[in-house]
N, C-alpha and C positions, 0 to 999 in steps of 0.2 A: 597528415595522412589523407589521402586522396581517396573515396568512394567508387569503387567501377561500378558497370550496367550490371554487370553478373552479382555484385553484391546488394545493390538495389533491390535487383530481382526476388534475391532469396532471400532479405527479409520482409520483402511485402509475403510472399509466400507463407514465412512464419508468423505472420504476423496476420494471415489469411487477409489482407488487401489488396483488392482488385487494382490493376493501376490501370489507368486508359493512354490513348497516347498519348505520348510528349508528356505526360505526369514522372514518368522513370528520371529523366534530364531533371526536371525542376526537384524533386525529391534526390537527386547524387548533389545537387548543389547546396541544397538545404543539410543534407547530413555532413557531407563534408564540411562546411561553415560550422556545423556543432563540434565537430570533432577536432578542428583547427581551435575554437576556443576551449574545449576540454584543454589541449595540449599546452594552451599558453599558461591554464593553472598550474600547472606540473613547474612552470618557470618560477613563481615564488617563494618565495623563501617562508618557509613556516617553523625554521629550529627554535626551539624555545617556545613559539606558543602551546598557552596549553589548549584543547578542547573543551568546547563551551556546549551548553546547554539552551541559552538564551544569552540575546545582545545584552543584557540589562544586566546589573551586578547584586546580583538578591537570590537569595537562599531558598530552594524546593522548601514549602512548608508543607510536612511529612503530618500524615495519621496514623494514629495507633491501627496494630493489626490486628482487629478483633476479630472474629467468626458470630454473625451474626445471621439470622433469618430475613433481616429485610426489616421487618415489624408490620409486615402487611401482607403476609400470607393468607389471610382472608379477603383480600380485594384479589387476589391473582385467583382463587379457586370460585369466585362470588358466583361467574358465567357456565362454570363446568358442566355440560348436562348430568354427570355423576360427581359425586365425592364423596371422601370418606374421612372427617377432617378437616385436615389441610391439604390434604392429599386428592390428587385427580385418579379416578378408578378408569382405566380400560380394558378392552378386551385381551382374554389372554391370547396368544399369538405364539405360543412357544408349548406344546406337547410333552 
């Protein structure tokens, strides 16, 4: 797939980058190039593999899912100019 000027254009636009001259040329040749090697992935053959996580052959070690506070709710509130607890007090804001 070939890159044109007008598409250059409009994603420096979306993309809100300024291009100066002669930067349009060298950015349609650098996309195109990416998008030429995109394409050649597409040429592999991947039936049968499965979907991996990591190169390496080892097992996610999983943590129970507990509901916990932290254990340090007193170092987070320690700065608060107010509190009440563990609890940070602000202004009320809602009538």
């Amino acid at each position: 797939m070939k890159i044109d000027d007008a598409t250059v254009r409009n994603i420096a636009r979306l993309a809100r980058i300024k291009l100066d001259e002669g930067e349009d040329k060298t950015l349609e040749s650098e996309l195109t190039g990416i998008l030429q090697w995109v394409e050649q992935l597409g040429e592999v053959d991947t039936d049968g593999v499965e979907p991996m996580t990591c190169v390496t052959d080892r097992q996610i070690e999983m943590r129970k899912d507990e509901i916990t506070d932290g254990g340090y709710a007193d170092e987070i509130v320690r700065n608060a100019p107010e509190r009440a607890g563990n609890f940070f007090v602000v202004p009320k804001v809602v009538e």
